[in-house]
VMD Tcl script that draws the C-alpha trace (Angstrom):
set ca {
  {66.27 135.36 235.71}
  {67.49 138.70 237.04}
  {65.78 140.91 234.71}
  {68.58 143.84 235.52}
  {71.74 141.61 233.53}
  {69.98 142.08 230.07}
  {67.96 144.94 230.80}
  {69.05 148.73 230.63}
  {67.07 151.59 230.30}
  {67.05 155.46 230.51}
  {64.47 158.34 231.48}
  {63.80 161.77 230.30}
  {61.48 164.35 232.31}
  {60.81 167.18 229.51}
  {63.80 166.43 227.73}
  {66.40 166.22 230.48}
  {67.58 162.74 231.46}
  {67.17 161.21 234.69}
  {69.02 158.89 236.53}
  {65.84 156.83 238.12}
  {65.35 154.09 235.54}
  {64.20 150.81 237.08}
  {62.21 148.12 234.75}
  {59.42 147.00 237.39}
  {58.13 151.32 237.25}
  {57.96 151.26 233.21}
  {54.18 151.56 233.59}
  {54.51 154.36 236.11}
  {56.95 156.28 233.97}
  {54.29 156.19 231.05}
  {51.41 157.26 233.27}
  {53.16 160.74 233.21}
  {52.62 162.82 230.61}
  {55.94 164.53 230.83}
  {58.40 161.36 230.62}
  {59.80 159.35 228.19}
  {61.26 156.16 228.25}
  {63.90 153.84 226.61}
  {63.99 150.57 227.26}
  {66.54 147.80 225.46}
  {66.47 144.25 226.24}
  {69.20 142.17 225.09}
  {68.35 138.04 224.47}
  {65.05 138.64 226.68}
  {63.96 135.09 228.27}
  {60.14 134.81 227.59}
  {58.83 135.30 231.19}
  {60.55 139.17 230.97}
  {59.35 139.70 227.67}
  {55.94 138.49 228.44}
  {55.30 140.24 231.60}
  {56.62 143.89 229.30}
  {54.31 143.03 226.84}
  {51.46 142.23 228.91}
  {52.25 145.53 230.99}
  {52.52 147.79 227.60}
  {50.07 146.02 225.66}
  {52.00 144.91 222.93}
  {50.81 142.77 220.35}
  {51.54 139.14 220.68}
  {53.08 138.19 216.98}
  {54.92 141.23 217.11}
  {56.36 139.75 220.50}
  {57.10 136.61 218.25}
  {58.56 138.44 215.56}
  {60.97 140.52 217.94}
  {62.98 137.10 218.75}
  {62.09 134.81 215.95}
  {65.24 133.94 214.14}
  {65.82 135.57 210.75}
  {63.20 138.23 210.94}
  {62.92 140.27 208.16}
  {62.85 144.12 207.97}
  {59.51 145.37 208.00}
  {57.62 147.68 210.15}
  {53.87 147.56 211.21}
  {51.23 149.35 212.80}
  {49.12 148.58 215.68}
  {46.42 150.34 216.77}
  {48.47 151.66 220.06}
  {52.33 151.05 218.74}
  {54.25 150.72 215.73}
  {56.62 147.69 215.56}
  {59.64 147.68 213.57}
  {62.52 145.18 212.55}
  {65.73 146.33 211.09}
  {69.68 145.50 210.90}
  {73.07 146.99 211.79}
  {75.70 146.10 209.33}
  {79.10 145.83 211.40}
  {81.93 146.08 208.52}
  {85.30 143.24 209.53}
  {88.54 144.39 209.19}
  {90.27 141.00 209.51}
  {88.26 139.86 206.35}
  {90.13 142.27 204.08}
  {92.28 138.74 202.80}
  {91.48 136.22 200.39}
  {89.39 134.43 202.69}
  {85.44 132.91 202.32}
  {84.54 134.26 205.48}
  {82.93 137.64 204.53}
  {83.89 141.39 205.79}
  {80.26 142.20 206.64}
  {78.17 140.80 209.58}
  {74.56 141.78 210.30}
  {72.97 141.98 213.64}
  {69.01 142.60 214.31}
  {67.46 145.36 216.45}
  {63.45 145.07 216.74}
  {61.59 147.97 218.50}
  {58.08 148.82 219.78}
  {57.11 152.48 219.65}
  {54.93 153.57 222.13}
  {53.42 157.09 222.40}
  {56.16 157.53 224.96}
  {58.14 154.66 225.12}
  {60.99 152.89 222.44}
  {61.65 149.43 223.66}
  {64.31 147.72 221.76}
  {65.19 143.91 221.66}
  {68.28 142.63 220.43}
  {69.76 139.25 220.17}
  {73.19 139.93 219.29}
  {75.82 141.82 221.78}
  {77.36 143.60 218.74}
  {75.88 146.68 218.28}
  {76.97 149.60 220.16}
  {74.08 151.20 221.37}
  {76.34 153.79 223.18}
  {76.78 155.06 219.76}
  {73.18 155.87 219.83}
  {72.97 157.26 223.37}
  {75.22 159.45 222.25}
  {73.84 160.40 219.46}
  {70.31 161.22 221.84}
  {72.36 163.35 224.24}
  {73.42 165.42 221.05}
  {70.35 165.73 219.82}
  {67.98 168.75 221.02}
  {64.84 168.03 220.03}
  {63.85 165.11 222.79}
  {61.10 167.40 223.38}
  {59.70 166.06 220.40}
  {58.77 162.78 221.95}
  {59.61 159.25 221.08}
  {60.27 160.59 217.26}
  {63.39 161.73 218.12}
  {64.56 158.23 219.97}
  {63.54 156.69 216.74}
  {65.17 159.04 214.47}
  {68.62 158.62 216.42}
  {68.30 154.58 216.55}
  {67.82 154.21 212.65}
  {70.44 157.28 211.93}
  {72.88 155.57 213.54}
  {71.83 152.07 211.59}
  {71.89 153.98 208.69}
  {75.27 155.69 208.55}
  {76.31 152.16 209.63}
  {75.02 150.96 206.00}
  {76.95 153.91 204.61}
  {79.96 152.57 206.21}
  {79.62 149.08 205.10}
  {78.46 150.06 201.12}
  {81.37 152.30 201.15}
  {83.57 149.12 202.32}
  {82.14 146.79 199.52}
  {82.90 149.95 196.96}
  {86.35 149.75 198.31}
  {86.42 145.82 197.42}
  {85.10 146.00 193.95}
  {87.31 148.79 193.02}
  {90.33 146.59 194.00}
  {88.99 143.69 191.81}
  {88.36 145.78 188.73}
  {92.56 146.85 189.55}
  {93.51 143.26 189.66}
  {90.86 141.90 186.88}
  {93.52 142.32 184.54}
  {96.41 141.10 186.74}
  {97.36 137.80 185.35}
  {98.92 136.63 188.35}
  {95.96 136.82 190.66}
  {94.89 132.99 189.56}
  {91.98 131.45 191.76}
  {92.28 134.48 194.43}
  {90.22 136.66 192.23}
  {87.70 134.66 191.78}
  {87.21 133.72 195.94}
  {87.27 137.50 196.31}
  {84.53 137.58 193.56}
  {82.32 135.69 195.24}
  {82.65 136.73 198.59}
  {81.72 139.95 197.62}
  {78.56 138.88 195.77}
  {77.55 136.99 198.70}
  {78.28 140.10 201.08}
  {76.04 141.98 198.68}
  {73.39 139.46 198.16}
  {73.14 140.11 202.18}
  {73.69 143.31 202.19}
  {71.61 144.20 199.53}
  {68.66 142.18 201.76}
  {69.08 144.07 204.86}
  {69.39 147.56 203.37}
  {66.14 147.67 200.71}
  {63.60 147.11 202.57}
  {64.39 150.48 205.24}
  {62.58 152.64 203.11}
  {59.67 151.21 203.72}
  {60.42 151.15 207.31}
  {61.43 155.03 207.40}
  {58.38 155.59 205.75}
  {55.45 153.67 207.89}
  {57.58 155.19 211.03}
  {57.74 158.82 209.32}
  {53.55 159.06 208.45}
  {52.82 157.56 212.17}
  {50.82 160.14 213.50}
  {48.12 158.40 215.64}
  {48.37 159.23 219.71}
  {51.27 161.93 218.61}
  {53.71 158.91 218.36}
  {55.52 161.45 215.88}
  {55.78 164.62 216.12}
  {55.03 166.81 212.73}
  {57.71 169.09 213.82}
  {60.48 166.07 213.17}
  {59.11 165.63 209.51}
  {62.37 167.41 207.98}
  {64.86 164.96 209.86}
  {62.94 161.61 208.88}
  {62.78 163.32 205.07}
  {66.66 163.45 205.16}
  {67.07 159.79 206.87}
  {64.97 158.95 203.95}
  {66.93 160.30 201.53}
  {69.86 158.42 202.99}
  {68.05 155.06 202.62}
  {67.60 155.92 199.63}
  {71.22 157.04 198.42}
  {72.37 153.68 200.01}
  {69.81 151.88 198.26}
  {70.86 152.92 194.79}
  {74.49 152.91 195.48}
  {73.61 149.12 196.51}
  {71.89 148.67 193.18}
  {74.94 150.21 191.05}
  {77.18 147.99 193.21}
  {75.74 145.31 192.20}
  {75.74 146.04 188.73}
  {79.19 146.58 189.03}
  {80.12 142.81 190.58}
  {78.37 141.42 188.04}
  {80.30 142.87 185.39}
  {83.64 142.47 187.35}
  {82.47 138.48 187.46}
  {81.36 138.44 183.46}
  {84.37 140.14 182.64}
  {86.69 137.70 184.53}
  {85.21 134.77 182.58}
  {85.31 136.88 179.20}
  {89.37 137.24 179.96}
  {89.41 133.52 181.15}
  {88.03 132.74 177.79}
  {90.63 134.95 176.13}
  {93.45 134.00 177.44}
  {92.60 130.18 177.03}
  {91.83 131.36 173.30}
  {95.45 132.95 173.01}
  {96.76 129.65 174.36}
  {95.46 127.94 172.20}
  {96.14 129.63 169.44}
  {99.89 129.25 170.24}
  {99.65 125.43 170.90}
  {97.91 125.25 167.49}
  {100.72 127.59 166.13}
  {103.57 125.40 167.24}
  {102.08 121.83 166.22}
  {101.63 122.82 162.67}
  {105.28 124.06 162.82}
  {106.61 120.95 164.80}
  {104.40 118.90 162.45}
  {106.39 120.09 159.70}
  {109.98 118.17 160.28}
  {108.02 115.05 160.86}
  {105.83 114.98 157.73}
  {109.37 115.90 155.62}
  {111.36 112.98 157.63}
  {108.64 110.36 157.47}
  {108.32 110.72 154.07}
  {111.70 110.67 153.53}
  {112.05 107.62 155.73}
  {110.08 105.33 153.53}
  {111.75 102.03 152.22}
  {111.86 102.90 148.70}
  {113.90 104.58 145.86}
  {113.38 108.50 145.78}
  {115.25 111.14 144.51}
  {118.11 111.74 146.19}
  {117.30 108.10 148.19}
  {120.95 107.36 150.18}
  {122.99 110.53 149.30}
  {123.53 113.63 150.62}
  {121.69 115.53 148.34}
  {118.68 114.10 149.19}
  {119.61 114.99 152.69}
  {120.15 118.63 152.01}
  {117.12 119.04 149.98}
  {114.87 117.59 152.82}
  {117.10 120.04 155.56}
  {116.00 123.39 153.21}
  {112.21 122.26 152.61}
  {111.78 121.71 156.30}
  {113.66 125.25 157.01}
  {112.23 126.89 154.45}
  {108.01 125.51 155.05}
  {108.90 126.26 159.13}
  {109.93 129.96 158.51}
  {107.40 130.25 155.84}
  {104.68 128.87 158.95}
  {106.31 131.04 161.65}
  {106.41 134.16 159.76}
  {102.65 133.81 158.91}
  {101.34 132.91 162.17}
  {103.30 135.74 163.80}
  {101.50 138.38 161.58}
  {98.49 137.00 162.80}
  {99.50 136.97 166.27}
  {99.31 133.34 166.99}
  {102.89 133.26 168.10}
}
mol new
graphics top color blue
foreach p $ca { graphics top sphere $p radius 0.5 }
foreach p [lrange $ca 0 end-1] q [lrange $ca 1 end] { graphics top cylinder $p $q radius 0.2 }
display resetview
């Protein structure tokens, strides 16, 4: 495999980038006390992967972990590098419509933290990592070490989970406008769902940072952090956590936009039925008078048209007599 069409890479000499990268030299980079290195490998095969990790000493199951499928987010410590899993949450436009495909898709970055060294592994092409390159360049501490490469990676996942709780706010907002929209049918209820599932995910994916922020924030063996980066991991912190408890209130929120859809689906087949009840008792009225009328023997009125006219005004009257009541109490 040529290591070069999944590998990329970049180089700082105290805190200026360089344009020397080259994968085979990672070991000579890190021999120098003055260079730091980022290293991403996208869908690694295990020969490349295996030969890094031999070269760094990383540990094995952490190897494992990095392309096992459905990792969760967690973040350990080694004795000579932390290893972290987490996941950018990429927000759909085209799944705005009543569809069951969801608006949110996830997509796993693992990383190894070195003393001076990130090395990230992805398996999925989707997140921009440019974003985060950039977000390096603007950044003027890089004399802070490998802290700082960290800090940018997760910042940018972060305000990527800001993005994508703000979208699912957005979505249950519209179904608490339309929850009393009787014309919405089945399409508020696929919309119901599809947002409880993109939060059940969500919800999954975004929790379990904080305790990633803070095993990566109270590193301090071999200098892997620097102290002097302590107020920028405290506010990244305090953004996992402001995502994490709008997350919580969101979900609060879908489950009383889905209780109170079946409360007004109760309602309205109560009011329903309520008129259907209304109306028999009134229809049932002519044909209790006639039937009785109808019967083969003598009765008042029996084969005139008296009897005729008095079974014509107890039907009218007993009817508007039923309707007037049932219209006070709003069954009609």
């Amino acid at each position: 495999m040529d290591a070069q069409s999944s590998v990329r890479g970049q180089v700082w000499r105290s805190g200026t980038r360089q344009d020397e990268f080259e994968f085979d030299k990672i070991s000579d980079y890190l021999q120098q006390e003055d260079v730091l290195v980022w290293v991403d490998l996208y869908e690694p095969d295990h020969e490349v992967l295996t030969r890094l990790a031999d070269e760094l000493g990383l540990n094995v199951w952490a190897v494992e972990d990095a392309v096992a499928d459905a990792e969760r987010v967690k973040a350990s410590s080694y004795s000579t590098h932390t290893f972290f899993t987490v996941y950018a949450v990429q927000i759909d436009q085209d799944a705005t419509t009543e569809t069951d495909s969801g608006m949110l898709s996830t997509h796993r970055i693992s990383a190894f933290v070195l003393p001076r060294a990130l090395i990230t592994v992805r398996l999925s092409p989707y997140f921009d990592f440019d974003t985060v390159t950039a977000r390096w360049a603007d950044l003027d501490s890089l004399q802070h070490g490998v802290g700082a490469l960290v800090h940018g990676l997760l910042d940018v996942v972060v305000d990527g989970h800001f993005d994508a709780v703000q979208a699912l706010d957005d979505g249950i907002e519209a179904l608490e406008d339309d929850l009393f929209d009787t014309t919405t049918g089945h399409g508020l209820q696929r919309r119901t769902f599809r947002l409880r599932k993109d939060l059940v995910e969500f919800r999954r994916v975004v929790l379990p940072v904080r305790e990633v922020v803070n095993t990566i924030q109270h590193r301090r063996r071999d200098g892997d952090i620097a102290p002097e980066l302590d107020p920028l991991f405290a506010d990244l912190y305090d953004h996992v956590l402001r995502v994490s408890e709008w997350t919580e209130a969101l979900r609060d929120m879908i489950t009383a936009v889905f209780e109170t859809n079946l409360s007004l689906q109760d309602m309205r087949l109560n009011t329903v039925m309520k008129k259907l009840t209304g109306w028999a008792a009134i229809i049932a009225v002519p044909t209790a008078v006639t039937g009785f009328y109808g019967q083969n023997v003598p009765y008042p009125g029996f084969d005139q048209f008296s009897g005729f006219l008095a079974s014509t005004t107890i039907i009218v009257l007993i009817v508007a007599a039923l309707y007037v009541m049932f219209r006070r109490r709003d069954w009609l």
